[in-house]
N, C-alpha and C positions, 0 to 999 in steps of 0.2 A: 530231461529238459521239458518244463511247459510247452503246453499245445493250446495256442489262443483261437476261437473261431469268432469270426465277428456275423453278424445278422443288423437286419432293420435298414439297408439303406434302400433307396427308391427315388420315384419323382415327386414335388413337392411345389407346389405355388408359392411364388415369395410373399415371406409373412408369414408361411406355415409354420409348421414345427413335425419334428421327425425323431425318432430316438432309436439310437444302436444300443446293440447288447455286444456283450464281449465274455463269454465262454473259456474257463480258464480249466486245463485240467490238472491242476494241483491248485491247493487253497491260496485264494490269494492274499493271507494273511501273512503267507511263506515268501510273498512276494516282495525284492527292496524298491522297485519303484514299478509302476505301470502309468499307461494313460494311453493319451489319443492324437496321433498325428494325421496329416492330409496332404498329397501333392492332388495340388490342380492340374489340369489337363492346358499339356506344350510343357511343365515346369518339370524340373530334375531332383528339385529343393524337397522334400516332406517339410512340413511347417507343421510347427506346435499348437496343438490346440487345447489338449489340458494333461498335468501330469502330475501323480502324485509320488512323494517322496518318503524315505523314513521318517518323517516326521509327522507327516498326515496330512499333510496342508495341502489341497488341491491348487495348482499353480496354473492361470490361464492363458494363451496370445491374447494380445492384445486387440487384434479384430474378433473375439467373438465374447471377452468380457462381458456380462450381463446378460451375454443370452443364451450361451450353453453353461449345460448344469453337469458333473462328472461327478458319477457315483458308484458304491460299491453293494455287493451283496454277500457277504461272508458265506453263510448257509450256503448259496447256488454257486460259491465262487464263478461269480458274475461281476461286469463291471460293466458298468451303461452311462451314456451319452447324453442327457436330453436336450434338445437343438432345440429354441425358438427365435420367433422372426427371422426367419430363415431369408437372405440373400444370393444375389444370381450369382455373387464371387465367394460364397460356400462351397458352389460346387466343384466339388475331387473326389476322388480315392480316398476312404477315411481308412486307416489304419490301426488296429488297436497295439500294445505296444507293453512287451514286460522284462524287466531285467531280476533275475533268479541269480544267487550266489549258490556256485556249484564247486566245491573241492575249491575251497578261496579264489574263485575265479568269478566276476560277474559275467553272465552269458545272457546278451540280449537275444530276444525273441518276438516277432513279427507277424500277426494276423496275416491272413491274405488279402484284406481289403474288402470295403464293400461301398458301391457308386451310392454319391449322394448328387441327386442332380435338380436345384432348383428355379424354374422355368414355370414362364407363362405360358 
């Protein structure tokens, strides 16, 4: 089973910009969907923030449309984030996020998280 590790989250001035890395240890070409969830802080919910599918198509929520960017890096099996104009209701737990088909089974899998916290 993949082993995701997430890096890049910190504190950031609204307006900034910040970018996660997502650390895959199997190629994430082998991957059927990945991407990037967040619970806010007091919430229960993880909320979608970009995910991509068998088909390739980067899919985003709708509060962070045009300003985060979700990519990939085959060679590093890597997967990154890039956040701008960053807002104070950005900040959560950012999540990275992979589903692996294993013995015809999909088996989701779960970074540990890494705070994004954007404040003046």
């Amino acid at each position: 089973q993949v082993q995701l590790v997430e890096s890049g989250g910190g504190l950031v001035q609204p307006g900034g910009s910040l970018g996660l890395s997502c650390a895959a240890s199997v190629s994430i070409s082998r991957l059927n969907r990945m991407g990037w969830y967040r619970q806010a802080p007091g919430t229960l919910e993880r909320q979608l923030v970009a995910v991509i599918l068998g088909d390739g198509i980067v899919r985003y929520g709708d509060s962070v449309k045009g300003r985060f960017t979700m990519s990939g890096d085959n060679a590093k099996n890597t997967m990154f984030l890039q956040m701008n104009n960053l807002k104070p209701e950005d900040t959560a737990v950012y999540y990275c996020y992979a589903v692996q088909l294993i013995a015809s089974e999909n088996i989701e899998t779960w970074g540990q998280g890494t705070q994004v916290t954007v404040s003046s």
